[in-house]
N, C-alpha and C positions, 0 to 999 in steps of 0.2 A: 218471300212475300210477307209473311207474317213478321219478321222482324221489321221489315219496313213500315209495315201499316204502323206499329205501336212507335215506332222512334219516327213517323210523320207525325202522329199524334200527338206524343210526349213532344215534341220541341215546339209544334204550333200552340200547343197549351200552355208551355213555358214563355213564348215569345207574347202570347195574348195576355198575360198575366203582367207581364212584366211592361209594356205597351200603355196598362192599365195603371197599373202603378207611376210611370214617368206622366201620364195625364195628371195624375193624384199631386203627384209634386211639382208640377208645373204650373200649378196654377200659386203656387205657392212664392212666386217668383216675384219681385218688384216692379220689376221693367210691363210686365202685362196688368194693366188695369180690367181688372174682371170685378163686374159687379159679386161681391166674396159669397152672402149666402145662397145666392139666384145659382151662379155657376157650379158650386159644391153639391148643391140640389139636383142641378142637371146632369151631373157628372155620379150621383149616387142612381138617380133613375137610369139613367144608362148602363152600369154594371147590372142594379137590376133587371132589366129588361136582358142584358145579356145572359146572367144566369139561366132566369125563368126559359128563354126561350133555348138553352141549350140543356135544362131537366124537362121540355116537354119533346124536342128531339128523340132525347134519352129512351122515356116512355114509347113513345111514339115506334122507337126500334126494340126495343122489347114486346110490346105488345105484336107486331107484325112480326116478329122473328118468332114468337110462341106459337101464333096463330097457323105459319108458313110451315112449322117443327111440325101440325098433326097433320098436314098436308091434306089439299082437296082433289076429289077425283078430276072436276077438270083438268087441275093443274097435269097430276099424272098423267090423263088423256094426252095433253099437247105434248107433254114430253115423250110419251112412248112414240105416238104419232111421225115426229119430226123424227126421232133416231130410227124408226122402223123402216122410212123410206129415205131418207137423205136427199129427197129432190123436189119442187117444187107442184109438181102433176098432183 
């Protein structure tokens, strides 16, 4: 499982990158009349927006993975609970 998680990872990164880049150079085509700096513009907002929102994911799973790491007694409760009886009474 863990070799899959990182080589699902690594290729969708790979493939999103590269996705990003044939937009980059597509606009750069003849045959497509795109208004030049309106579209360059929109197409720089949108990697950034896509960064930003995949460093606030980032965050977002570290801070809740840190948080989850010193573990709450609730949490403990549900889980002793459920494994102590295995049924739904």
């Amino acid at each position: 499982r863990y070799i899959f998680n990182w080589a699902h990872w690594g290729i969708g990164s790979v493939t999103e990158i590269m996705a990003v880049a044939a937009m980059f150079l597509g606009m750069l085509q003849s045959s497509l009349p795109l208004p030049q700096p309106w579209a360059t513009h929109v197409l720089i907002g949108y990697v950034t927006w896509l960064a930003s929102l995949r460093f606030l994911l980032l965050m977002h799973k570290h801070l809740y993975i840190k948080k989850s790491a010193l573990g709450s007694d609730d949490t403990q409760a549900i889980l002793s609970d459920q494994s102590e009886h295995g049924r739904w009474v």
